[in-house]
C-alpha positions in Angstrom: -2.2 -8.0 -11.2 1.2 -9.6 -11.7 2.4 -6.0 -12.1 1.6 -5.2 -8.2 3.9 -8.3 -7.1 6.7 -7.5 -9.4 6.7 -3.9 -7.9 6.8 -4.8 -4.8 9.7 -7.2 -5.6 11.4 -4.3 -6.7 10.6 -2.0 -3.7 11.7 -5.0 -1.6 15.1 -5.4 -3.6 15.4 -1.6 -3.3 14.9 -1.7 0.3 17.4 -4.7 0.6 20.2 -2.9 -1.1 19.9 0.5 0.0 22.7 1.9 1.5 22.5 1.8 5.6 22.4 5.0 7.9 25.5 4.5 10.5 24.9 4.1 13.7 21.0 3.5 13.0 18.7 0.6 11.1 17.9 3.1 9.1 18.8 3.7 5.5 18.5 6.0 2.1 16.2 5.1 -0.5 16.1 6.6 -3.7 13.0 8.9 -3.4 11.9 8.6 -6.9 12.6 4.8 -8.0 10.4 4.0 -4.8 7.5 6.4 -5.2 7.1 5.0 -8.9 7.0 1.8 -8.3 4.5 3.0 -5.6 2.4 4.5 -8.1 2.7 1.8 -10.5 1.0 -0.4 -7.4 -1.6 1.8 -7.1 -2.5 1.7 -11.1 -2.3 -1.9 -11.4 -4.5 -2.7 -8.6 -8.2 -3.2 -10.1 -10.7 -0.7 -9.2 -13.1 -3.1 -7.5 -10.7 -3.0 -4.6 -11.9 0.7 -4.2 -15.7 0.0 -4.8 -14.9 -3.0 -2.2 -13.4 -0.6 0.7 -16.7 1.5 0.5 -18.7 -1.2 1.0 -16.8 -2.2 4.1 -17.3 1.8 4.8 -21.1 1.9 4.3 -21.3 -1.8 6.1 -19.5 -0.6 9.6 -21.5 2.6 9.4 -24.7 1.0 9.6 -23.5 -1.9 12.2 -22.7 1.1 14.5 -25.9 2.4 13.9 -27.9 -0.5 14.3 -25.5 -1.0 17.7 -26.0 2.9 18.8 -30.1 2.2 18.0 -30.2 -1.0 19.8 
C-alpha cells in the first residue's frame, strides 16, 4: 500500500514541475511517466477495494428497491 502514496507523490511532483501552457493554467505532462505511475496505483491497490465497491453496488440497488416497493 505504501506503493499507491509514493505514486502519487510522484504524479504530484510531476504535476508540480511540468512545464506551464502560456497564456492558460494549463500544462504538458509527460503522457507515459503519468499513465505508469497510474497503472502502478491501480496494481498496488488490494483487491478487496473492488469486492468492496460491489457491495456498495448490490447495497444501493436493493435500497432503491426497497424505496421503489415501499
Amino acid at each position: 500500500m505504501y506503493r499507491v502514496f509514493e505514486a502519487l507523490d510522484e504524479l504530484v511532483t510531476i504535476l508540480e514541475e511540468a512545464r506551464g501552457v502560456p497564456m492558460t493554467s494549463n500544462c504538458i505532462v509527460p503522457r507515459g511517466d503519468a499513465l505508469e505511475l497510474l497503472d502502478e496505483v491501480r496494481d498496488a491497490l488490494p483487491g478487496e477495494l473492488d469486492d468492496a465497491q460491489d457491495v456498495l453496488d448490490k447495497k444501493d440497488e436493493l435500497v432503491g428497491k426497497a424505496e421503489h416497493d415501499a
